[in-house]
Backbone atoms as SQL, in Angstrom:
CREATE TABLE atoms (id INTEGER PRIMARY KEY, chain TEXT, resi INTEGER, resn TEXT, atom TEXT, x REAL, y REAL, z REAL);
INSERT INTO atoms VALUES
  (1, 'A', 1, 'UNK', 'N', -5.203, -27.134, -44.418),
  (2, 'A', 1, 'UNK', 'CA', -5.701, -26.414, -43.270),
  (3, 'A', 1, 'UNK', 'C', -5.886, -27.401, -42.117),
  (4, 'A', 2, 'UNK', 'N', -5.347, -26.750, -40.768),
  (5, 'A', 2, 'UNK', 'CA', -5.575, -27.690, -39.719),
  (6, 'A', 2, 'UNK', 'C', -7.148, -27.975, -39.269),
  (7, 'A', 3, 'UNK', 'N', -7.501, -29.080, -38.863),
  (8, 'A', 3, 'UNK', 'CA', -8.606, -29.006, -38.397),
  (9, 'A', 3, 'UNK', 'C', -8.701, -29.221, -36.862),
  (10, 'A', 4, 'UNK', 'N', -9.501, -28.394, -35.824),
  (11, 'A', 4, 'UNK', 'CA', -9.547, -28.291, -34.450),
  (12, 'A', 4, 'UNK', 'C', -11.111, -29.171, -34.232),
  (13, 'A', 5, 'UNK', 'N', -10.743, -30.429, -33.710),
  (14, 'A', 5, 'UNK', 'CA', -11.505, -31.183, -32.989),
  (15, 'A', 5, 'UNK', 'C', -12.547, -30.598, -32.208),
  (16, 'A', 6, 'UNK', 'N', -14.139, -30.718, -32.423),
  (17, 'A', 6, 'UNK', 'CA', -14.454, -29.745, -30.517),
  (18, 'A', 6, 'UNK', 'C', -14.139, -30.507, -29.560),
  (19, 'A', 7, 'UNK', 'N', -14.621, -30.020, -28.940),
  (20, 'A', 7, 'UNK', 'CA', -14.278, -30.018, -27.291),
  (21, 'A', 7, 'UNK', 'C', -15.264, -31.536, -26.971),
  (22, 'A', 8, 'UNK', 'N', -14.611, -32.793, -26.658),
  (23, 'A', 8, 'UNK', 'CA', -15.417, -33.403, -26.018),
  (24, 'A', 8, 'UNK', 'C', -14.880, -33.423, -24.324),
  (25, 'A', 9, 'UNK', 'N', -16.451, -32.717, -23.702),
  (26, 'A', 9, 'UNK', 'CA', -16.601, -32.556, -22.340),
  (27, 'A', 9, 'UNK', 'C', -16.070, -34.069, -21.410),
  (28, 'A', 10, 'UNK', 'N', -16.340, -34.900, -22.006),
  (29, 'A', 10, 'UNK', 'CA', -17.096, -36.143, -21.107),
  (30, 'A', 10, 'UNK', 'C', -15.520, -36.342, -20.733),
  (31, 'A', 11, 'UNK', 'N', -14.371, -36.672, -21.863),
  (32, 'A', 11, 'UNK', 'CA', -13.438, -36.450, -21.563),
  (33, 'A', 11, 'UNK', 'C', -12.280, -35.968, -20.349),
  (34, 'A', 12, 'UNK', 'N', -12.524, -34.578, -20.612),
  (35, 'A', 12, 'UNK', 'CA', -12.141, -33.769, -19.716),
  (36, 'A', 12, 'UNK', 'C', -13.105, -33.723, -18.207),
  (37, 'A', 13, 'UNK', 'N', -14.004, -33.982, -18.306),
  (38, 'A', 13, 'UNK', 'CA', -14.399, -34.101, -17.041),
  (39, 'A', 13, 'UNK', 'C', -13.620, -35.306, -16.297),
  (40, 'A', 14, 'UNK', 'N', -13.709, -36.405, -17.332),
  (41, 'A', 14, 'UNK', 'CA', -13.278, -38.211, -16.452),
  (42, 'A', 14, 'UNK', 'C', -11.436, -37.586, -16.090),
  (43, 'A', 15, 'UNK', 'N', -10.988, -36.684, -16.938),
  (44, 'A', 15, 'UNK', 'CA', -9.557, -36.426, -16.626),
  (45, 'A', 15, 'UNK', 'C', -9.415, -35.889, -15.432),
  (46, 'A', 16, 'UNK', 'N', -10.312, -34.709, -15.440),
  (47, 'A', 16, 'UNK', 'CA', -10.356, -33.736, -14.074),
  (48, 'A', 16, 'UNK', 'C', -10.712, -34.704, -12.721),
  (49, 'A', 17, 'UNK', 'N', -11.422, -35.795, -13.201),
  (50, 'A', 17, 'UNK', 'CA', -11.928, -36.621, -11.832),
  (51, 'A', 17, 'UNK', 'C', -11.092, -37.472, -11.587),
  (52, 'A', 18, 'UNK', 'N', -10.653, -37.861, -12.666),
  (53, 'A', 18, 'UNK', 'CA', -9.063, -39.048, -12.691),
  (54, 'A', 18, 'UNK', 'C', -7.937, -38.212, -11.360),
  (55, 'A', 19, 'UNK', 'N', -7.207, -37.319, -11.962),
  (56, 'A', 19, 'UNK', 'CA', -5.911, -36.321, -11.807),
  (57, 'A', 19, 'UNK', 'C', -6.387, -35.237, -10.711),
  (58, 'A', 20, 'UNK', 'N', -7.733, -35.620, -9.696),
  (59, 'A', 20, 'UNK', 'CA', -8.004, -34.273, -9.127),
  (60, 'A', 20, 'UNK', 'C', -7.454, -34.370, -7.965),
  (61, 'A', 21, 'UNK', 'N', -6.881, -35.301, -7.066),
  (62, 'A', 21, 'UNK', 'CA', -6.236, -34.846, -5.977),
  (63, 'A', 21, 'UNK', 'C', -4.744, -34.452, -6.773),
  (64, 'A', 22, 'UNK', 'N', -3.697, -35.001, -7.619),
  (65, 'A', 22, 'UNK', 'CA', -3.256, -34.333, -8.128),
  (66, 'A', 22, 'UNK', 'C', -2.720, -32.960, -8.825),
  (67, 'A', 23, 'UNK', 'N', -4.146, -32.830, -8.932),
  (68, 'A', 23, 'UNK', 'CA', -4.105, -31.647, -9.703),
  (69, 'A', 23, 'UNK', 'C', -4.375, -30.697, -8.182),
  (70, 'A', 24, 'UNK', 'N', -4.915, -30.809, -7.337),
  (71, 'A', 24, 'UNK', 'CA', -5.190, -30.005, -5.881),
  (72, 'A', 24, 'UNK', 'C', -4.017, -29.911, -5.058),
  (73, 'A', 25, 'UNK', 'N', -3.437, -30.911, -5.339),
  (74, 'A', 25, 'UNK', 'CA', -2.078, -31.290, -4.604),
  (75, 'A', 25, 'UNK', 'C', -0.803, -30.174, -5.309),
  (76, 'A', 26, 'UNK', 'N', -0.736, -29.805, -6.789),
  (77, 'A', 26, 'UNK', 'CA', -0.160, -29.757, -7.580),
  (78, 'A', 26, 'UNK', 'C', -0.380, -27.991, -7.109),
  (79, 'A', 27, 'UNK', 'N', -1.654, -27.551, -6.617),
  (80, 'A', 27, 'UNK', 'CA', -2.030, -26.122, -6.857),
  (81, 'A', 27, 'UNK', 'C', -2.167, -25.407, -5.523),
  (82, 'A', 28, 'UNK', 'N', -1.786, -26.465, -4.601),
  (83, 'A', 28, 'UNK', 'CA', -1.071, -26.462, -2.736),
  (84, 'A', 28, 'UNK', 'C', 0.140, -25.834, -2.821),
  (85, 'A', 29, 'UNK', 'N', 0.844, -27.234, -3.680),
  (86, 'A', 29, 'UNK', 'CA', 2.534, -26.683, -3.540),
  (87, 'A', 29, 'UNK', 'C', 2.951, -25.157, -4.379),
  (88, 'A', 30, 'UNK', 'N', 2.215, -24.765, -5.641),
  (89, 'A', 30, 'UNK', 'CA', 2.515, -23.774, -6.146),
  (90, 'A', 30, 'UNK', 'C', 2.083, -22.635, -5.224),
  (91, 'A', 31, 'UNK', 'N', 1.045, -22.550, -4.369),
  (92, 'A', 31, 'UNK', 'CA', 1.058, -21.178, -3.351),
  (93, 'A', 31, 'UNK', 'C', 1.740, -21.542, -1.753),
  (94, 'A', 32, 'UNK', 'N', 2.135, -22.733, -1.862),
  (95, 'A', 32, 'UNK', 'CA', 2.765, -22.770, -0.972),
  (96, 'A', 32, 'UNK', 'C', 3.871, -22.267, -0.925),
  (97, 'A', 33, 'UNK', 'N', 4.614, -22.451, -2.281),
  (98, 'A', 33, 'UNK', 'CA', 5.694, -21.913, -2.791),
  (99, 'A', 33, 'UNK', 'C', 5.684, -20.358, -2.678),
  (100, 'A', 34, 'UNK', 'N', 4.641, -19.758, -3.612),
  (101, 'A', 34, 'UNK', 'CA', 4.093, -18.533, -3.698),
  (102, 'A', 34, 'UNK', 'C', 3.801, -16.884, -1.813),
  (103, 'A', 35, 'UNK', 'N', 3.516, -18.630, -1.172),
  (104, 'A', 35, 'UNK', 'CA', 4.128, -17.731, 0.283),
  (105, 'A', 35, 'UNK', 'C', 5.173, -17.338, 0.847),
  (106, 'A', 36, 'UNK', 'N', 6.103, -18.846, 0.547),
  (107, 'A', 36, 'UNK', 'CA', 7.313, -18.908, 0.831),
  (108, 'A', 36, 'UNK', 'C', 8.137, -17.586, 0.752),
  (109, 'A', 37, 'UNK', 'N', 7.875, -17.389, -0.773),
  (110, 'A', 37, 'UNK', 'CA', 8.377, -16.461, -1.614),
  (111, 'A', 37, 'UNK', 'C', 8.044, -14.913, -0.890),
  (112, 'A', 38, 'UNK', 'N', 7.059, -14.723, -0.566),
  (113, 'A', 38, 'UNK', 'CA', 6.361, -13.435, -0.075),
  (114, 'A', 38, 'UNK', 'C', 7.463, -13.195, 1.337),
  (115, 'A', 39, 'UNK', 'N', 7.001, -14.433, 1.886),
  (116, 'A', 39, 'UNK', 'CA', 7.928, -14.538, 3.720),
  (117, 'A', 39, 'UNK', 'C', 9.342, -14.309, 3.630),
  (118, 'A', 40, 'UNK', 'N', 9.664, -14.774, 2.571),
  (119, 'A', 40, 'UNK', 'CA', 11.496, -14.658, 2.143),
  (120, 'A', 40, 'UNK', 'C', 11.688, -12.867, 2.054),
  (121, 'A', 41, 'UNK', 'N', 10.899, -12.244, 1.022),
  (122, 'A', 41, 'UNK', 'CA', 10.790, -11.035, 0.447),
  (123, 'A', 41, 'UNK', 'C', 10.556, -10.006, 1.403),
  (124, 'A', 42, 'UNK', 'N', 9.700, -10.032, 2.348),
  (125, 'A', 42, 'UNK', 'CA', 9.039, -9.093, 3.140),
  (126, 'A', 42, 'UNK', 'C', 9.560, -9.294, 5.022),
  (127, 'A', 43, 'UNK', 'N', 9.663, -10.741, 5.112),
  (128, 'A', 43, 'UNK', 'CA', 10.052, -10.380, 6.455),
  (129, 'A', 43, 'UNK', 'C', 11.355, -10.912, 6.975),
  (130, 'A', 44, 'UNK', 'N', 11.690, -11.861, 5.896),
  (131, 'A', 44, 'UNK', 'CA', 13.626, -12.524, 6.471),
  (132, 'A', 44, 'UNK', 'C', 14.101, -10.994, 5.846),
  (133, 'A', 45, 'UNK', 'N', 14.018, -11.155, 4.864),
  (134, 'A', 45, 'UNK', 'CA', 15.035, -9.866, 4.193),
  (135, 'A', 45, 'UNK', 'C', 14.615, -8.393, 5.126),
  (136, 'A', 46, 'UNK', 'N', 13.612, -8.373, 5.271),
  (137, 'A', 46, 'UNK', 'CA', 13.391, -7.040, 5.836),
  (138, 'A', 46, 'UNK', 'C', 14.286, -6.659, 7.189),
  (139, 'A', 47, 'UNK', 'N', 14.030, -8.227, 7.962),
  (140, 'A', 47, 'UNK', 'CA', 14.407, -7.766, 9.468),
  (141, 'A', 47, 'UNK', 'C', 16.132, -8.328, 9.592),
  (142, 'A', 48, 'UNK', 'N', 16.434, -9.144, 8.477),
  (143, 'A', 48, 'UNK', 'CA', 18.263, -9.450, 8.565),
  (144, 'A', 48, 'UNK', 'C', 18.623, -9.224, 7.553),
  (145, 'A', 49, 'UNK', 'N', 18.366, -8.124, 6.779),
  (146, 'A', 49, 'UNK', 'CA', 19.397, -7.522, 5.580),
  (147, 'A', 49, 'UNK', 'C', 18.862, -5.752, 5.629),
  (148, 'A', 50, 'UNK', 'N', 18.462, -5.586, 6.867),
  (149, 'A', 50, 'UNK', 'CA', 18.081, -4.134, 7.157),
  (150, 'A', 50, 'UNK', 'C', 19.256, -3.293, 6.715),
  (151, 'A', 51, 'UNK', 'N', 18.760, -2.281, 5.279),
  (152, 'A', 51, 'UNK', 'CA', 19.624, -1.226, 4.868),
  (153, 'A', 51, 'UNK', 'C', 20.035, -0.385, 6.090),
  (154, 'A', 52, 'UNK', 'N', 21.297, 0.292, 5.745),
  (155, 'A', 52, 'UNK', 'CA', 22.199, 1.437, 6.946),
  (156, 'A', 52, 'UNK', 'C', 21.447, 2.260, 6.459),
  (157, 'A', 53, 'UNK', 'N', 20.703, 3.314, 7.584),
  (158, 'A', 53, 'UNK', 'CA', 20.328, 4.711, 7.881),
  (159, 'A', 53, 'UNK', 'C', 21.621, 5.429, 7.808),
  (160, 'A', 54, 'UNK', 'N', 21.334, 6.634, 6.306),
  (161, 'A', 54, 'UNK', 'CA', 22.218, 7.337, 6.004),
  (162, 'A', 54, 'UNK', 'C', 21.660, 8.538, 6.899),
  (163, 'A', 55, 'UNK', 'N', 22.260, 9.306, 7.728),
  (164, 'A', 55, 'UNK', 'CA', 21.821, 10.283, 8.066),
  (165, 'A', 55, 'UNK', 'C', 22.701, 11.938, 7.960),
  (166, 'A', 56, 'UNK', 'N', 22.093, 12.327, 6.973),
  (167, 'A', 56, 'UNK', 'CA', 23.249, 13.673, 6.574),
  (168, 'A', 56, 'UNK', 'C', 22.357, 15.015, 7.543),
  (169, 'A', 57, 'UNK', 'N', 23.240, 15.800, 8.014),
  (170, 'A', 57, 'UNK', 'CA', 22.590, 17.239, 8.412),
  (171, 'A', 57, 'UNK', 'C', 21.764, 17.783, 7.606),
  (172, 'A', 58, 'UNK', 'N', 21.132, 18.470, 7.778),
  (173, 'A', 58, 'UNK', 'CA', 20.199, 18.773, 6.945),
  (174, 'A', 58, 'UNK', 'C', 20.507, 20.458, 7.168),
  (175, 'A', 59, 'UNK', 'N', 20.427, 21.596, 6.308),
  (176, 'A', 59, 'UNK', 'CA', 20.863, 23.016, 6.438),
  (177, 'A', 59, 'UNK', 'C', 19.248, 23.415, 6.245),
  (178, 'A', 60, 'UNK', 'N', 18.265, 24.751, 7.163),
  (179, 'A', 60, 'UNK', 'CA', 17.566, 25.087, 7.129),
  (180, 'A', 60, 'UNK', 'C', 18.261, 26.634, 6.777),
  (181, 'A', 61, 'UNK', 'N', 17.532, 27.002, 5.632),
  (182, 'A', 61, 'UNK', 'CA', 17.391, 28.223, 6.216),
  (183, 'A', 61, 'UNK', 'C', 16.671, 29.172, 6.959),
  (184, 'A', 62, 'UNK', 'N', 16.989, 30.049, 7.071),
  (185, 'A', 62, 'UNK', 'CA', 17.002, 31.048, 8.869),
  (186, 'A', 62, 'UNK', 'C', 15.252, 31.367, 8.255),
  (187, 'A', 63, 'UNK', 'N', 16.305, 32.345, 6.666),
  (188, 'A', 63, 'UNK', 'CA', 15.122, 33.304, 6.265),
  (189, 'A', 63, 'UNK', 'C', 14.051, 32.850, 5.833),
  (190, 'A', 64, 'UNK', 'N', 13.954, 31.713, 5.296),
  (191, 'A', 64, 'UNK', 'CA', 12.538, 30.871, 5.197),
  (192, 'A', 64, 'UNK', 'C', 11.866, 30.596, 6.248),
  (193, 'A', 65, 'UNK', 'N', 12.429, 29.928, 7.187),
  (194, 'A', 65, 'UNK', 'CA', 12.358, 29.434, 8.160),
  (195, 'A', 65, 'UNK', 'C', 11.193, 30.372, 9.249),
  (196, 'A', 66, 'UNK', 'N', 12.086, 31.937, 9.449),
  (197, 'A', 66, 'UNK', 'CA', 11.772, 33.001, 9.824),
  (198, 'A', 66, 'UNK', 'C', 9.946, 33.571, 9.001),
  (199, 'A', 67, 'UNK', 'N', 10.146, 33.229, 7.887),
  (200, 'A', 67, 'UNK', 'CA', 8.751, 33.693, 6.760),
  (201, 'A', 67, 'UNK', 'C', 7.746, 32.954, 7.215),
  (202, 'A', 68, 'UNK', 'N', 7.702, 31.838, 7.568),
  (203, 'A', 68, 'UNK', 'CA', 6.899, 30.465, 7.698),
  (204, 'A', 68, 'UNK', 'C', 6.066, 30.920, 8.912),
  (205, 'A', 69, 'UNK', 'N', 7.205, 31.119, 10.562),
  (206, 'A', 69, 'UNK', 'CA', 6.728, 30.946, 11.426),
  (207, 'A', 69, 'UNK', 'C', 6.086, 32.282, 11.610),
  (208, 'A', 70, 'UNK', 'N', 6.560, 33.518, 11.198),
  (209, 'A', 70, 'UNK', 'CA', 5.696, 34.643, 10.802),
  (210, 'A', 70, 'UNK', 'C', 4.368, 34.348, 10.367),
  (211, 'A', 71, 'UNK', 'N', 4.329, 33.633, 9.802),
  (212, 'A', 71, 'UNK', 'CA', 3.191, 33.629, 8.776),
  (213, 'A', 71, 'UNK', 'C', 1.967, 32.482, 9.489),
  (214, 'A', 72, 'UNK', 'N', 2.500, 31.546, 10.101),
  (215, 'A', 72, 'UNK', 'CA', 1.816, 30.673, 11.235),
  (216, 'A', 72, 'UNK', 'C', 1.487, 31.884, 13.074),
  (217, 'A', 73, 'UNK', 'N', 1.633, 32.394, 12.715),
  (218, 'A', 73, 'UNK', 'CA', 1.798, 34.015, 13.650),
  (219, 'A', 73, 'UNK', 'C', 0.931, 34.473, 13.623),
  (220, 'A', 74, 'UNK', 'N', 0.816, 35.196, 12.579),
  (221, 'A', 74, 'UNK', 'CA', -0.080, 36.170, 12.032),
  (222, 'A', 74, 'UNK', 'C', -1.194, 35.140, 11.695),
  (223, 'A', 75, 'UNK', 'N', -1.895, 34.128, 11.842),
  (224, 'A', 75, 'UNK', 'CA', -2.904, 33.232, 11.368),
  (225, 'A', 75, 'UNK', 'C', -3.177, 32.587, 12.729),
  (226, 'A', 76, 'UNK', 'N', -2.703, 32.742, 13.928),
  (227, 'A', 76, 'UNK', 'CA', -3.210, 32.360, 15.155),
  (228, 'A', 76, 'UNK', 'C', -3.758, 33.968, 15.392),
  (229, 'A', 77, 'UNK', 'N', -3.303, 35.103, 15.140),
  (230, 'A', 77, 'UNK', 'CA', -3.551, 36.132, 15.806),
  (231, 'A', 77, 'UNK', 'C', -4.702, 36.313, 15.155),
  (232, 'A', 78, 'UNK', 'N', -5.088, 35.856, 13.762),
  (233, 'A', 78, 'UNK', 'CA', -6.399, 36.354, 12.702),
  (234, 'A', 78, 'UNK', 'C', -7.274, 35.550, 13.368),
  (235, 'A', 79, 'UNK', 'N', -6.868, 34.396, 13.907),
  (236, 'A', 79, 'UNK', 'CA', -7.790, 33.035, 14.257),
  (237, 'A', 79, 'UNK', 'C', -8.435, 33.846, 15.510),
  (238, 'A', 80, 'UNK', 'N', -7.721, 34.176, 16.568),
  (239, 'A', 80, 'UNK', 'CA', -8.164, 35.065, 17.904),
  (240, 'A', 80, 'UNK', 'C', -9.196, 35.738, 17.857),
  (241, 'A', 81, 'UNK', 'N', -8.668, 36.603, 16.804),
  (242, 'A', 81, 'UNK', 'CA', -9.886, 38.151, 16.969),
  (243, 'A', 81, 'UNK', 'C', -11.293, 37.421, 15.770),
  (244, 'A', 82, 'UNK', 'N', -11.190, 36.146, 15.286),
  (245, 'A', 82, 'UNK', 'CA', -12.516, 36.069, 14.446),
  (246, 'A', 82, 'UNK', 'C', -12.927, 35.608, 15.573),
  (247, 'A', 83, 'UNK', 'N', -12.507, 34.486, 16.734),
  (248, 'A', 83, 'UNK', 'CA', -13.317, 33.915, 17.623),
  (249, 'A', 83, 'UNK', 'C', -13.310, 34.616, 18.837),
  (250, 'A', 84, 'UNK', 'N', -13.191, 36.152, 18.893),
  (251, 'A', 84, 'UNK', 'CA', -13.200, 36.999, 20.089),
  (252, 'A', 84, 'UNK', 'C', -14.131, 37.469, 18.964),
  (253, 'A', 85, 'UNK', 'N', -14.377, 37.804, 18.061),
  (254, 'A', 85, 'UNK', 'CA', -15.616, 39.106, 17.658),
  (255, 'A', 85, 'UNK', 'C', -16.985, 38.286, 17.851),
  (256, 'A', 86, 'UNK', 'N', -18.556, 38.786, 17.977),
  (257, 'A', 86, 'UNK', 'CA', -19.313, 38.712, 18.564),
  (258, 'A', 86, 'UNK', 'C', -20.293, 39.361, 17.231),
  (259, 'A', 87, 'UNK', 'N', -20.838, 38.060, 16.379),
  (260, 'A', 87, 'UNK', 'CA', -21.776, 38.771, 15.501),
  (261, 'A', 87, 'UNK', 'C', -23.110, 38.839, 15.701),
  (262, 'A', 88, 'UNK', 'N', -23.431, 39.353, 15.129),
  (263, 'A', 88, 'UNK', 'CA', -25.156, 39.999, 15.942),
  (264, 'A', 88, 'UNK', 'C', -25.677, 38.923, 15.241),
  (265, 'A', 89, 'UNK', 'N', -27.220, 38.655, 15.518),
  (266, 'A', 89, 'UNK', 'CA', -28.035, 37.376, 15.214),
  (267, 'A', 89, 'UNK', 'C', -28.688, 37.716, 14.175),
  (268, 'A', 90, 'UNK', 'N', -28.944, 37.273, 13.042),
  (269, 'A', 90, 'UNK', 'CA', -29.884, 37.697, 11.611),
  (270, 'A', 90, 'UNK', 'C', -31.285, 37.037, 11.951),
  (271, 'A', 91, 'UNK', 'N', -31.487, 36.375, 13.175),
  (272, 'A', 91, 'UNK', 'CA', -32.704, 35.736, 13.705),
  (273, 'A', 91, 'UNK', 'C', -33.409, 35.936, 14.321),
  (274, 'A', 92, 'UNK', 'N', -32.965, 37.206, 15.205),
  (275, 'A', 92, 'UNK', 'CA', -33.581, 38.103, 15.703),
  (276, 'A', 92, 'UNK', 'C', -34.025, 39.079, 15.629);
């Protein structure tokens, strides 16, 4: 059976204090990289490899079309007469 050493701290601390601009330096370039990557993705590609706008006709029909605005019609005319009627006061 393997045996796992603990953890001596003192160690790893003198390493972390040894290797720490290193290691800061080391964790710069990886999001530096990590932007790069974003700027490449989102705004070179976006604004100079801009996909062609397919644009096909589009066919409406009449009779739907016709149902809809009927129906947006008849709901301005309902809208009218609720805010033309005049209800009496329950407060008085």
């Amino acid at each position: 059976m393997i045996k796992i050493p603990p953890f001596n701290f003192k160690k790893i601390y003198i390493f972390l204090r040894t290797y720490e601009r290193w290691i800061l330096g080391a964790i710069f370039l990886l999001l530096l990289c990590f932007n790069v990557l974003i700027v490449y993705q989102y705004i070179y590609l976006a604004v100079n490899k801009q996909p062609e706008l397919k644009t096909d006709k589009m066919e409406i029909n009449q009779e739907i079309l016709g149902k809809i605005l009927d129906d947006i019609e008849e709901r301005e005319e309902t809208l009218s007469r609720v805010l033309k009627k005049q209800y009496s006061d329950p407060f008085k």
